[in-house]
C-alpha positions as CSV (number, residue, x, y, z in Angstrom):
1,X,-9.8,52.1,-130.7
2,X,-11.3,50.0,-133.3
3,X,-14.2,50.6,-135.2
4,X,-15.9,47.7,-133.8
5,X,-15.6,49.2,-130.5
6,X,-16.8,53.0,-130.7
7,X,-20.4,51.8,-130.4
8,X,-19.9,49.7,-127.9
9,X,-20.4,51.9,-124.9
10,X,-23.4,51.2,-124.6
11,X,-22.9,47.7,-123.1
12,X,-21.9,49.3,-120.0
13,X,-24.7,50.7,-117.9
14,X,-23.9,54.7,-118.1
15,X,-24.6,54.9,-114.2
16,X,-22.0,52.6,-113.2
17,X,-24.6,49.9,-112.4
18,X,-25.4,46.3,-114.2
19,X,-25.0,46.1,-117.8
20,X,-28.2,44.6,-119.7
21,X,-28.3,41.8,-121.8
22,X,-30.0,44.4,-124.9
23,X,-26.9,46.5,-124.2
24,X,-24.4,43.3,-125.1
25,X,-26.3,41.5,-127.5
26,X,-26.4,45.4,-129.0
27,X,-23.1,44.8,-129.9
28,X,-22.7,43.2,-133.7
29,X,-19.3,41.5,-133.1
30,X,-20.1,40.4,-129.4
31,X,-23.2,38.3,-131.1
32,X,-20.8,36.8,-134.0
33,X,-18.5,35.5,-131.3
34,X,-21.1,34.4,-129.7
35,X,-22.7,32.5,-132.1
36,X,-19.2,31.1,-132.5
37,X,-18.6,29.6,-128.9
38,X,-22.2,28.1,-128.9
39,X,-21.5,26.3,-132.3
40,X,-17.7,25.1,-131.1
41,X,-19.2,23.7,-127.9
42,X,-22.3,22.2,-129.1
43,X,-20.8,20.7,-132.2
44,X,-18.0,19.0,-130.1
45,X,-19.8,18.1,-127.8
46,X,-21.6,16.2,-130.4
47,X,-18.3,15.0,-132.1
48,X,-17.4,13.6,-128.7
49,X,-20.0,11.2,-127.6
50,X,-20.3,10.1,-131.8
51,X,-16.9,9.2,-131.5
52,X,-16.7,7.5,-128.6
53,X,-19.5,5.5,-129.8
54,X,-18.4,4.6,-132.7
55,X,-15.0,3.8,-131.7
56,X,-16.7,1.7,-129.3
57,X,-18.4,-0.3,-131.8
58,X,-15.8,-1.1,-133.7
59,X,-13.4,-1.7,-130.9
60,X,-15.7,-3.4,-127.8
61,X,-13.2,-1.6,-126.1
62,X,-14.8,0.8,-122.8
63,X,-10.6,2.3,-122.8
64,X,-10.7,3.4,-126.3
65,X,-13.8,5.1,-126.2
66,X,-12.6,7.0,-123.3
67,X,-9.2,7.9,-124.5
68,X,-11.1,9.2,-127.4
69,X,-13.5,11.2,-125.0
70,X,-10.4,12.7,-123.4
71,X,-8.4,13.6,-126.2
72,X,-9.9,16.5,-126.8
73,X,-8.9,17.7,-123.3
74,X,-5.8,16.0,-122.7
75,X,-3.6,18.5,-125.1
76,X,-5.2,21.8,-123.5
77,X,-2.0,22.1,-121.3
78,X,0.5,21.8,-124.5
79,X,-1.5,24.2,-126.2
80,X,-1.5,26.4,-123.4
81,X,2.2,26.0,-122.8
82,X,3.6,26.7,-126.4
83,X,1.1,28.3,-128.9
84,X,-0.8,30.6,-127.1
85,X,1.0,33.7,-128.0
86,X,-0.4,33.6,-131.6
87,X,-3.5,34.9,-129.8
88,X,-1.8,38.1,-129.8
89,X,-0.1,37.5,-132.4
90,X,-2.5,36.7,-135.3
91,X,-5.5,38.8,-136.2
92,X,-9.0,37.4,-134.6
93,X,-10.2,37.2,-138.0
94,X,-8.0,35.1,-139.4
95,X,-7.0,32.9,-136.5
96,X,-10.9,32.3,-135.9
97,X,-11.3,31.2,-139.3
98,X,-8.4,29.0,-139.6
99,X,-9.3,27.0,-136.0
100,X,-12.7,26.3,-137.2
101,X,-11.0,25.0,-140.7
102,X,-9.2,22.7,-138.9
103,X,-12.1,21.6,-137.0
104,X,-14.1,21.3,-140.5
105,X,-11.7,18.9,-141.8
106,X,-10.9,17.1,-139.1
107,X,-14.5,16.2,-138.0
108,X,-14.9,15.2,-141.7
109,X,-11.9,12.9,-142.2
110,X,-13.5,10.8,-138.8
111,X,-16.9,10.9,-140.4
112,X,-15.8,8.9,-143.5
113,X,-14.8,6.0,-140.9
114,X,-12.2,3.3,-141.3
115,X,-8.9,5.1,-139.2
116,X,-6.7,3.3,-136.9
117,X,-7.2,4.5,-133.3
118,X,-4.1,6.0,-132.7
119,X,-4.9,8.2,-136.1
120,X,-7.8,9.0,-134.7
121,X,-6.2,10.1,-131.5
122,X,-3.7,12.1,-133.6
123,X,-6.4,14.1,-135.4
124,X,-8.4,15.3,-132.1
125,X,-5.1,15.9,-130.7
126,X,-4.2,18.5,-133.0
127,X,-7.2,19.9,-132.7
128,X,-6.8,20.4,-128.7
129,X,-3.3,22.2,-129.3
130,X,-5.5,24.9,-130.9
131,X,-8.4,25.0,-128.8
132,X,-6.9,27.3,-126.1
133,X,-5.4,29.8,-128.9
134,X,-8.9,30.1,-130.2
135,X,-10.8,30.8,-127.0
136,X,-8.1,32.8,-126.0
137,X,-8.9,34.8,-129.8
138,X,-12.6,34.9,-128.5
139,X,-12.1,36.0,-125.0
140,X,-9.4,39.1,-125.6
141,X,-12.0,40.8,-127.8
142,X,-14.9,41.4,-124.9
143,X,-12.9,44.1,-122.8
144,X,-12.7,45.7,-126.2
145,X,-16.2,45.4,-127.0
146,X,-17.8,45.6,-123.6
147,X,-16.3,48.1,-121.4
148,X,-16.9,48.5,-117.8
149,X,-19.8,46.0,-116.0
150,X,-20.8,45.2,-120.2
151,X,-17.5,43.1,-119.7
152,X,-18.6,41.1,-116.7
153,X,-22.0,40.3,-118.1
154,X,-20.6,39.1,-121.4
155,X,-18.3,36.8,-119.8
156,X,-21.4,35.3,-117.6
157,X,-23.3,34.8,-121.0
158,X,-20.0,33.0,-122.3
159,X,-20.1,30.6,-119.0
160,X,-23.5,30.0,-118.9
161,X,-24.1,29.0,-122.8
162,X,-20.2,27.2,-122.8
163,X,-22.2,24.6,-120.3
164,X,-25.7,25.2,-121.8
165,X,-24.6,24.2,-125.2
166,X,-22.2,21.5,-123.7
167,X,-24.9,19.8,-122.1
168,X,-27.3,20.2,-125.1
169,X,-24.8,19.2,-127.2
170,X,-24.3,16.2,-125.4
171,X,-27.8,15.4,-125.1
172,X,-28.4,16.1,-129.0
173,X,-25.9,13.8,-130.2
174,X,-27.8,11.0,-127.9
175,X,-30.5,11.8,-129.9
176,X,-28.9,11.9,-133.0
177,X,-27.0,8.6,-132.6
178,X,-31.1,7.0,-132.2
179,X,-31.7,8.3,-135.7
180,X,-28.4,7.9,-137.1
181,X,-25.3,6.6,-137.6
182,X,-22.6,8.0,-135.1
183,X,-20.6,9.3,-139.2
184,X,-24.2,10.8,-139.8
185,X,-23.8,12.9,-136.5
186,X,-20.0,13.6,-137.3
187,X,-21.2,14.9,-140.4
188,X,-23.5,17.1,-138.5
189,X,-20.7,18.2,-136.7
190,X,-18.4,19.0,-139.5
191,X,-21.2,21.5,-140.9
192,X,-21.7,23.2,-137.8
193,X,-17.9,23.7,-138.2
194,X,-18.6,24.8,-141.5
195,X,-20.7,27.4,-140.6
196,X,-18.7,28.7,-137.7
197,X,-15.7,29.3,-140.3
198,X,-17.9,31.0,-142.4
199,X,-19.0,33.4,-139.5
200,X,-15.6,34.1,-138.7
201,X,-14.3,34.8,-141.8
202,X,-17.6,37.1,-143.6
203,X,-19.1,38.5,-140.1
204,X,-15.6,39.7,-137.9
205,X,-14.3,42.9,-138.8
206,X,-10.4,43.0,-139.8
207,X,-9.1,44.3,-136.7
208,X,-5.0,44.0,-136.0
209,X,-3.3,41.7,-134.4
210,X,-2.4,42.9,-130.5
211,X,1.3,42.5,-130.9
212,X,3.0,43.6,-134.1
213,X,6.5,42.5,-135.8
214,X,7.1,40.2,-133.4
215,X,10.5,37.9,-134.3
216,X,10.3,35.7,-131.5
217,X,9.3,31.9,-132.2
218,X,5.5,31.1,-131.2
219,X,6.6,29.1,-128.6
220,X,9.6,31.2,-127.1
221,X,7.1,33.8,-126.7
222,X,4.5,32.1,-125.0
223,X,6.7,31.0,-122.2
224,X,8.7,34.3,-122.1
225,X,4.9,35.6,-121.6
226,X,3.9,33.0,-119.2
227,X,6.6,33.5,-117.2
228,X,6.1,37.2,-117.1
229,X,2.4,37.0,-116.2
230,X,3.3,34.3,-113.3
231,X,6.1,36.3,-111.7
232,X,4.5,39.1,-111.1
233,X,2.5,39.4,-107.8
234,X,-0.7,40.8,-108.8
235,X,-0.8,39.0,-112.4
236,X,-0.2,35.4,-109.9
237,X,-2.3,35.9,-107.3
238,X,-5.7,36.3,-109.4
239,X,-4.5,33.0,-111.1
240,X,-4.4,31.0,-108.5
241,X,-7.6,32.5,-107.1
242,X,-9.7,31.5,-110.3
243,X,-7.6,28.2,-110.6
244,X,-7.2,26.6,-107.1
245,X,-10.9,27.1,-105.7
246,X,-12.4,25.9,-108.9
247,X,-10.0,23.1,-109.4
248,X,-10.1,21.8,-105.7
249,X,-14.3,21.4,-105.4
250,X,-14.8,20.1,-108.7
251,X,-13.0,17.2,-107.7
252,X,-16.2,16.1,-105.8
253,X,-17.6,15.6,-109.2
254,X,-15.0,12.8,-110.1
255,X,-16.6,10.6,-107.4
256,X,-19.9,11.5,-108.3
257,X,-20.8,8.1,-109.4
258,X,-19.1,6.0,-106.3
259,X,-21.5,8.6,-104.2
260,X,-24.5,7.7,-106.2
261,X,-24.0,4.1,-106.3
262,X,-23.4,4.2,-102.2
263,X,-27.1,5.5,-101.9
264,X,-27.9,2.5,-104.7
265,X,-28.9,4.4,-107.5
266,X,-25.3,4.3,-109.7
267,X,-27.3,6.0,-112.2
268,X,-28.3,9.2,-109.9
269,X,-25.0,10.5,-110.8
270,X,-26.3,12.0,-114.1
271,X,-28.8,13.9,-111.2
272,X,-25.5,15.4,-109.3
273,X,-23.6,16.6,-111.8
274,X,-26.7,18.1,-113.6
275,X,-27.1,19.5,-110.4
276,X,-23.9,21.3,-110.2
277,X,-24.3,22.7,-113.9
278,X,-27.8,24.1,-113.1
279,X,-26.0,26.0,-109.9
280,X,-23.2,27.2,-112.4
281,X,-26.1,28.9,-114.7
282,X,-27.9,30.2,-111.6
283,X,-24.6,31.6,-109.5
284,X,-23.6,33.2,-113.2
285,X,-27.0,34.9,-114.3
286,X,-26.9,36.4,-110.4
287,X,-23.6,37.6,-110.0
288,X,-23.3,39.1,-113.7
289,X,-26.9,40.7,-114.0
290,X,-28.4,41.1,-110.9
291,X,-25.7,41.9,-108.1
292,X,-24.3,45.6,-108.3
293,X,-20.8,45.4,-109.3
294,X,-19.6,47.3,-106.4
295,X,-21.6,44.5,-104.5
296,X,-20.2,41.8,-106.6
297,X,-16.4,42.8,-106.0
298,X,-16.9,42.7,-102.4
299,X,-18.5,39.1,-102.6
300,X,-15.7,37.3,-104.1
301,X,-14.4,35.9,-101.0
302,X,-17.6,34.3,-99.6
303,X,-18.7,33.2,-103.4
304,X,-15.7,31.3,-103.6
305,X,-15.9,29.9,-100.2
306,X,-19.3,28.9,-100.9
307,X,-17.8,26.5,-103.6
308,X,-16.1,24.6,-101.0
309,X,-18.7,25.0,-97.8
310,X,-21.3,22.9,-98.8
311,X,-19.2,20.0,-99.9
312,X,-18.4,19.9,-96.0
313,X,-21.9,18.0,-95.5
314,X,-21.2,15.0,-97.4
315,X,-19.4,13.6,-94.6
316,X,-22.3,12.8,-93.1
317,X,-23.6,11.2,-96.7
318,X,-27.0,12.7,-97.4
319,X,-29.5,11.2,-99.3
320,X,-30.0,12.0,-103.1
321,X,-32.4,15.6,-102.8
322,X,-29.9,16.7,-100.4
323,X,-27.1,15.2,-102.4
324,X,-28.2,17.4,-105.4
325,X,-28.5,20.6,-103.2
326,X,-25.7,20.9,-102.2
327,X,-23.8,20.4,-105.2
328,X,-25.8,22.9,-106.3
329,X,-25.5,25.6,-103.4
330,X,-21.4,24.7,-104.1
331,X,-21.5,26.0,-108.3
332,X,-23.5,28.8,-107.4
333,X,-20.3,30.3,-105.9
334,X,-18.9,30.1,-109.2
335,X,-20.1,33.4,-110.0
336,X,-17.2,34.9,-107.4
337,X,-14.7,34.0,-111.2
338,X,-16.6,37.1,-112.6
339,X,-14.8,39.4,-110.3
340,X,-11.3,38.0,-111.1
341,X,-11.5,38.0,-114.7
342,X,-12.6,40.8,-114.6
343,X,-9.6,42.2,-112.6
344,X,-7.3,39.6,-114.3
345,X,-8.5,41.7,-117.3
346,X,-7.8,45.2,-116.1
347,X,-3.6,43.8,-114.6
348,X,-2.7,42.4,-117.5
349,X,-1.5,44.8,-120.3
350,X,-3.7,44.9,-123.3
351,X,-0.6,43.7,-125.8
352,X,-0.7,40.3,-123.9
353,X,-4.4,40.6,-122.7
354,X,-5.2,37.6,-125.3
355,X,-2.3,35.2,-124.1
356,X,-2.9,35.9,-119.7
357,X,-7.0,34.9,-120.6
358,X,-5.5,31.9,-122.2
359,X,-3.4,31.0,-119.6
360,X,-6.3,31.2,-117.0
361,X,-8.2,29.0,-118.9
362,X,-5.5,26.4,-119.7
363,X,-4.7,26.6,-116.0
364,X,-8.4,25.8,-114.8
365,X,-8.9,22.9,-117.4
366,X,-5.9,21.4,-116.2
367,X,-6.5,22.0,-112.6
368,X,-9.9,20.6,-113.4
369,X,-8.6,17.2,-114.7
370,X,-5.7,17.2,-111.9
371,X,-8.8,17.6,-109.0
372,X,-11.1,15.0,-111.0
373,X,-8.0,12.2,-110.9
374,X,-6.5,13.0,-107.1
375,X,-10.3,12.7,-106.4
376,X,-10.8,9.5,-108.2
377,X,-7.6,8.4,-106.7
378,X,-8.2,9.2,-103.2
379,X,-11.8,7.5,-103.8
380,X,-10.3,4.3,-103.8
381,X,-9.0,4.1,-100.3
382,X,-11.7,6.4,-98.5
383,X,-15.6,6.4,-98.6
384,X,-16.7,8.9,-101.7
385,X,-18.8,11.2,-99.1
386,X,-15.5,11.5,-97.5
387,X,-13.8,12.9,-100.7
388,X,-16.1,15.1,-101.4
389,X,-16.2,16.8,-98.1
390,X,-12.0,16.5,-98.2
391,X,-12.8,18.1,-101.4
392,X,-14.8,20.8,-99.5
393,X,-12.2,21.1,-97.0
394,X,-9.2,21.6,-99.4
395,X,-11.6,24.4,-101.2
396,X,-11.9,26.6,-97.6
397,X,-8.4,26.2,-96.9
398,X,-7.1,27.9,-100.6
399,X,-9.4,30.2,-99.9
400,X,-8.3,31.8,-97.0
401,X,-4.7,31.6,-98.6
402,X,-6.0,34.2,-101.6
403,X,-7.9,36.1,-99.4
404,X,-5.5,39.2,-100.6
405,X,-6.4,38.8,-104.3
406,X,-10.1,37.3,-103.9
407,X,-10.7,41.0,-101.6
């Protein structure tokens, strides 16, 4: 046990019942990395839309600025795939610090301007490649931190401020890019960066590396892992029952603007999918404060069904209130991912524990992306309401397929 842990009990409500946010926040480390996921999210989040814009401008093209939009994402799987053993590998300390270096400098070389595209798609590329390594860093400390229901709260905070700060982000740097230039707000960006390498390095503690004297190559060892974690029954079946549910009824979002516009207001679409982020913070603050865990483990079934249920309606293409709740009523079931991290947490040994959270969340952003284009696809030959109620549809039917690991 590390010394950052031994006075951490606390987080975990000494009754067995739901932790409190005093008892998390108690926790000095817990707050550091915290202050570290808002700042990555937020800042590129920011970095994103400045980019795109300013690519934009100097290309007129709408392709560009969406490839560069994307390429953040688009590298999550590689990463995923090949590096995320150093997560286990390399101390949190000193991986944290050296991911948000990276960051730093690449945020500043785009903010002095002038790089051919495909540089620039080569820069947030590299960053991607380390973006699951680091949240993987992040995410294998909490069990350590917050034992018992401490855990489960900590990861809600983590979901709900990951979209908070994403969409504050996003709406800052609009804001920004009124006032300034879009290498003013890059330049924002890269201190934020700055700041969040500075945290990591002065404000983590030292602790070891999960995995010591290992001789294996990064990438030999992150498949060797992979494959261990997806052959084995347990380890696979809490996988696929945080990636499939998830990854099947977000697609409803990828038509969210073809809906929209079939009601005649194209730009409703920014009310749907705000929408379905305000039921993501609602279904998370319930399920990780308020439901009793042993009340939350036997409500992951109809949680995640509830993801998919509501989506059923839009075959009959509702108008825009009702539209909006029900993509709501769908995210609140997202809470029901709690329960299978959390279980995901307790399978998966604790020398590897920082590699199988990586490996969930490289899964669920590429799942996310696969669901987004099928639905985009699919929109093209059938009505969007349609989709989204196929979407719906698709959701219920994984979900009786995992009913063994979501019980």
């Amino acid at each position: 046990m590390t010394a950052s842990s031994v006075s951490s009990p606390s987080a975990s409500s000494p009754s067995g019942g739901s932790a409190r946010y005093r008892d998390v926040f108690g926790v000095s480390e817990f707050r550091t990395l915290f202050s570290l996921q808002t700042l990555q999210v937020g800042g590129d989040s920011v970095r994103t839309i400045a980019l795109s814009v300013q690519t934009f401008e100097r290309t007129g093209s709408p392709v560009a600025a969406a490839l560069v939009f994307a390429a953040g994402m688009l590298p999550y799987v590689v990463g995923g795939a090949l590096l995320l053993s150093l997560a286990d590998r390399v101390p949190p300390r000193r991986l944290l610090t050296g991911y948000h270096l990276l960051r730093l400098a690449v945020t500043a070389v785009l903010a002095v301007g002038g790089l051919p595209l495909p540089v620039v798609m080569a820069l947030l590329v590299a960053v991607g490649l380390f973006a699951p390594v680091g949240g993987a860093s992040v995410q294998a400390r909490l069990p350590a931190l917050l034992p018992g229901d401490g855990y489960v709260l900590g990861r809600s905070l983590f979901t709900m401020t990951s979209a908070g700060a994403q969409i504050a982000g996003q709406a800052a740097g609009g804001l920004l890019l009124a006032v300034l230039t879009p290498s003013g707000a890059l330049w924002l960006s890269a201190a934020g960066a700055a700041l969040a390498a500075g945290l990591a390095r002065f404000r983590l503690p030292d602790t070891p590396a999960s995995t010591r004297g290992a001789s294996t190559g990064t990438a030999r060892a992150t498949w060797r892992t992979n494959r261990l974690l997806l052959g084995g029954r347990t380890t696979r079946g809490l996988l696929l029952a945080g990636w499939l549910p998830i990854s099947l009824s977000v697609g409803a979002e990828g038509v969210a603007v073809p809906y929209a516009g079939s009601l005649g207001h194209p730009g409703a679409a920014g009310l749907l999918l705000s929408a379905a982020a305000a039921g993501m913070l609602a279904g998370n603050l319930v399920a990780g404060r308020w439901i009793r865990p042993d009340l939350r483990e036997r409500l992951a079934l109809p949680l995640a069904a509830l993801t998919g249920a509501p989506l059923l309606l839009f075959a009959f293409e509702p108008g825009l209130a009702a539209a909006c709740g029900l993509m709501a009523a769908g995210t609140c079931g997202l809470g029901y991912e709690l329960v299978v991290q959390r279980r995901l947490v307790d399978a998966v040994p604790e020398e590897i524990r920082g590699q199988g959270i990586g490996l969930y969340g490289s899964g669920l952003m590429t799942g996310q992306a696969v669901g987004i284009g099928a639905a985009g696809a699919l929109g093209e030959v059938m009505a969007p309401g349609h989709v989204m109620a196929l979407c719906g549809a698709a959701t219920l039917a994984a979900c009786l397929c995992l009913v063994r690991p979501l019980r």
